[in-house]
N, C-alpha and C positions, 0 to 999 in steps of 0.2 A: 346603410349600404351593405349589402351583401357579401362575403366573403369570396374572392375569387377561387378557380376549382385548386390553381396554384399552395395558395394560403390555406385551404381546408388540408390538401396536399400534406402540406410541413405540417401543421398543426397536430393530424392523424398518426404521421413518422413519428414526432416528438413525445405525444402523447404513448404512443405502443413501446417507445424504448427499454427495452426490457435489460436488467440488474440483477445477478447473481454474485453473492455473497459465497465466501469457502473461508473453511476453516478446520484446522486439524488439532488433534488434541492427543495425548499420550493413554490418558485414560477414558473413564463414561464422560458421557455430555452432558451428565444429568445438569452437575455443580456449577459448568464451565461459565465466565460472565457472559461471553458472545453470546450464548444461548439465550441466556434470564433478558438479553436486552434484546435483543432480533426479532425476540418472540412477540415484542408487544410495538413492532413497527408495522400499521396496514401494508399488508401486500408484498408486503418482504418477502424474497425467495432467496433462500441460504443450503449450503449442504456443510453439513459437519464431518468429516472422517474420526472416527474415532480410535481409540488402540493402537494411533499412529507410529509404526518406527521407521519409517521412510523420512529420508532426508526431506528438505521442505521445496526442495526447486524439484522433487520429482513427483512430488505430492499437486505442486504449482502449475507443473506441465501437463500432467496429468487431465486435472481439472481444466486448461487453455483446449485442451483437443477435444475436451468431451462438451464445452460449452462456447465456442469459439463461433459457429454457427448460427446460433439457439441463441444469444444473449447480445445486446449492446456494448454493456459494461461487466466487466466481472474485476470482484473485489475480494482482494486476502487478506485476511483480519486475524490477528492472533486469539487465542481462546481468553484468554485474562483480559481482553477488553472488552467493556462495556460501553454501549454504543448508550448515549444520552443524549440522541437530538433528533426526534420522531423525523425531523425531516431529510434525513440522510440521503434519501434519494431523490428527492428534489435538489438539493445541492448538488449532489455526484450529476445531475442531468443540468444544471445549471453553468457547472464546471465547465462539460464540456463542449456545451452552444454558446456561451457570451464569451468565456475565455479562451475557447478551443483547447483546453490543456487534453492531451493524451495520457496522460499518466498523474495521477493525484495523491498528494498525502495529506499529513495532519502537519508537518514538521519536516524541516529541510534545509539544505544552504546551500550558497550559491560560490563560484570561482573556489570550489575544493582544490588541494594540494594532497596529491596522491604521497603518502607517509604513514610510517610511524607514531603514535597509533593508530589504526586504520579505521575510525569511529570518523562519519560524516558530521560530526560536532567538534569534533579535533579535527580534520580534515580543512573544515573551512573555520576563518577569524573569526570571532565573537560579532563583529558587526555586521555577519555575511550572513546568520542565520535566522529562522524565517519560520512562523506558526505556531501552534499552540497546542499542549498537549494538560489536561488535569491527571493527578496520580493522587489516590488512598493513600491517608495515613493514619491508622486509626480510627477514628469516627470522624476523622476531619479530612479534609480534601486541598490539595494544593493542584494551582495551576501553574505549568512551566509555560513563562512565555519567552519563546524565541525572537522573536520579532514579528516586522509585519504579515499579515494575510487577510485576503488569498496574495497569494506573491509569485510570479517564476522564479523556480530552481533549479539545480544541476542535481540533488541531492535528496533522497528522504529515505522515513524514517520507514523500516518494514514494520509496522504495528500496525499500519494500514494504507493498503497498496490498493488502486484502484486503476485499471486501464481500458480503455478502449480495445473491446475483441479485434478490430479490422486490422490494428498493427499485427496480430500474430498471422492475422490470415495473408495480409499481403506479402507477409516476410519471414519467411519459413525459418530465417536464422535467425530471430527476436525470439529467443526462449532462456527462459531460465537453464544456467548451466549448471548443467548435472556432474561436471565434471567439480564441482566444490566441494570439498573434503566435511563442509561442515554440517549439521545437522540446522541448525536454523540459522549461523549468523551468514550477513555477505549475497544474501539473496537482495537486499534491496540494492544494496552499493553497486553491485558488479549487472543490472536490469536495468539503472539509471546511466551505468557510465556506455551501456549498448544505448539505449535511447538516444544520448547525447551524439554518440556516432553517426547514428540514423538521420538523427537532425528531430525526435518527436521531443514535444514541448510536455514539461513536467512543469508542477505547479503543486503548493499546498495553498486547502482551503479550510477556513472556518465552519470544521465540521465536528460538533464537543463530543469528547469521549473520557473515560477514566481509563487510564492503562494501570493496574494493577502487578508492577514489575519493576523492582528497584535497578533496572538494567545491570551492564555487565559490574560484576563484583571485584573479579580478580583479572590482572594485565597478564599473571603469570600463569593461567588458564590454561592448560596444554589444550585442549578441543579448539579454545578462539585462536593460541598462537597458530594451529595448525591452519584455519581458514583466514587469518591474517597472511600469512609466508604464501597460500595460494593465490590472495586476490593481489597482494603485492607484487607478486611476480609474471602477472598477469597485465595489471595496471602501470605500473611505474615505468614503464619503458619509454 
């Protein structure tokens, strides 16, 4: 039997959905991991900014206006990861037709409590959280697993953020706020708790990566306390 013109219809959409990768980096792109692994995914289309010293939600907006159009999905991936699953974007397109999630991570939680510390892993209970992330350690590799996935959450991790372009276009106040004092951290926390507002469905999915990044090191951080005091008084209300 024949495919109706319907069914060719979706099939062609599905098929054309187009996927735009960003990623910013402080110095050259030569070394960066995002690059060494991107490079060798068919058909992957990525933009690197390089020499970056723009905050990262202006860096974020930036990139939503210039490819909001032009793209399905656009994905911000930090430069120290290394994407390791050729099929990345069959998933990200998998994600969001069987699941409908609008916004995607690696890692995430669910029924957060807006607090001190202001880490979406301390935010939400040990049993609330959700995906999987591997992290370098020397010649050896560990996987962090959080819990189940794919799963819905309230919560993730910005190492790798994935969204559906139509939210930005239909919702002109869906953007990364510029008004965040911080240079990288609080873009995913304070994009996930607007989501939620909205009512768009966030989810992480079984998508392998190595994040090459012992996360934050020090609580007495003055850069993080400053973007902690902002999103906490932002959120906690």
């Amino acid at each position: 039997m024949s495919p109706t013109n319907t069914q060719t219809q979706i099939q062609t959409q599905q098929k054309n959905e187009k996927i735009i990768f960003i990623s910013a980096t402080r110095g050259n792109k030569t070394n960066i991991s995002f690059l060494k692994s991107i490079s060798k995914i068919p058909d992957a289309e990525y933009e690197i900014i390089e020499n970056n010293t723009d905050k990262l939600c202006v860096v974020y907006n930036r990139a939503v206006q210039k490819y909001m159009d032009s793209h399905d999905i656009i994905c911000f991936i930090h430069d120290d990861v290394y994407i390791d699953d050729l099929r990345v974007i069959h998933k990200l397109q998998k994600a969001t037709r069987e699941s409908n999630y609008d916004i995607i991570g690696l890692a995430g939680g669910i029924n957060p409590v807006i607090r001190s510390p202001a880490l979406w892993h301390l935010m939400c209970d040990r049993e609330n959280l959700r995906g999987a992330v591997a992290h370098p350690h020397g010649k050896s590799i560990f996987m962090t697993s959080f819990g189940a996935t794919p799963y819905e959450v309230d919560l993730i991790d910005n190492l790798f953020m994935a969204f559906r372009t139509k939210l930005f276009k239909i919702n002109s106040n869906f953007r990364f706020d510029e008004t965040n004092p911080s240079h990288t951290h609080y873009t995913d926390l304070d994009i996930c708790l607007q989501a939620k507002k909205y009512s768009y469905k966030v989810g992480v999915w079984p998508i392998w990566v190595m994040h090459a990044s012992p996360g934050l090191r020090d609580y007495n951080d003055p850069v993080w306390q400053n973007g902690q005091k902002w999103f906490l008084e932002k959120w906690s209300k």
